[in-house]
N, C-alpha and C positions, 0 to 999 in steps of 0.2 A: 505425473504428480497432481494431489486433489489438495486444495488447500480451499476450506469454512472461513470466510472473510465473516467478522462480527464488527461491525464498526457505526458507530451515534456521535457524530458531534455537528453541533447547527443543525443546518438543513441535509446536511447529509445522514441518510440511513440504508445503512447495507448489511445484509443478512445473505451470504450467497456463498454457492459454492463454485470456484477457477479453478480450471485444470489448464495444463499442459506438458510439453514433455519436459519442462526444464523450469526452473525458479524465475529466471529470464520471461519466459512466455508467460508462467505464471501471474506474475506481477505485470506487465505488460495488458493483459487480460484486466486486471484491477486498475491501472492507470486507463483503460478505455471506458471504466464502468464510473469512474468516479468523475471522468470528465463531460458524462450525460447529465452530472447533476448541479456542473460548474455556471457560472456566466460566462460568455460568450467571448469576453478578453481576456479571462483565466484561461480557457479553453483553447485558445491560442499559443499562450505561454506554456502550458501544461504539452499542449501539442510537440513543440519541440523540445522538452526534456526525453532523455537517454530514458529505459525503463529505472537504471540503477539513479540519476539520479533523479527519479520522480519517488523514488522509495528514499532516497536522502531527503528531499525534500517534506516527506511525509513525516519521518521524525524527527526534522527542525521545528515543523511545525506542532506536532505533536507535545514535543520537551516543550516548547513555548505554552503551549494550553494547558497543562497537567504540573507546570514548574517540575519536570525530572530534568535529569542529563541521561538521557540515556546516550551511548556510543552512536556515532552516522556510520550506517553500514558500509564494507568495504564491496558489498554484490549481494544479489536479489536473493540467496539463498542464506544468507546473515541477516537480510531485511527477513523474511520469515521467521526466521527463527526467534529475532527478537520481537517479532509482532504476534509470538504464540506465548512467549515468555508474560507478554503485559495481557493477556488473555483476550486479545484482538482477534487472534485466530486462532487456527485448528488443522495441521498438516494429517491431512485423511489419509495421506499415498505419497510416500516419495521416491 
């Protein structure tokens, strides 16, 4: 699975492309890219989130900055899917 992470908000800026065999690995892969851009006590907290809920968390935080609701996914492969729908990403391969 190829999945175009497009994502700008703050300091954070990611334009890339994660692979792996699974949505799981996929997001997992993005949970290690995002936490090179964190500080150093986020990076800790982020450390021990699950991949599923580091992708919950992402669109808690998300609905929070953009005022949606969007749905907290139930697993990494509904986290994509909702994160190509708001045109964050781009599933190249699955």
């Amino acid at each position: 699975m190829k999945v175009r992470l497009h994502f700008r908000q703050d300091k954070i800026h990611i334009d890339e492309e994660f692979a792996g065999k699974s949505a799981d690995e996929v997001v997992g892969a993005m949970k290690a890219r995002v936490m090179k851009e964190l500080p150093f006590a986020m990076r800790l907290v982020v450390g021990t989130m699950s991949n599923l809920g580091f992708a919950q968390e992402v669109v808690r935080r998300y609905n929070e900055s953009q005022k949606k609701s969007l749905p907290v996914p139930e697993s990494c492969a509904e986290f994509l899917t909702l994160a190509q729908g708001e045109g964050l990403a781009t599933i190249e391969e699955a």
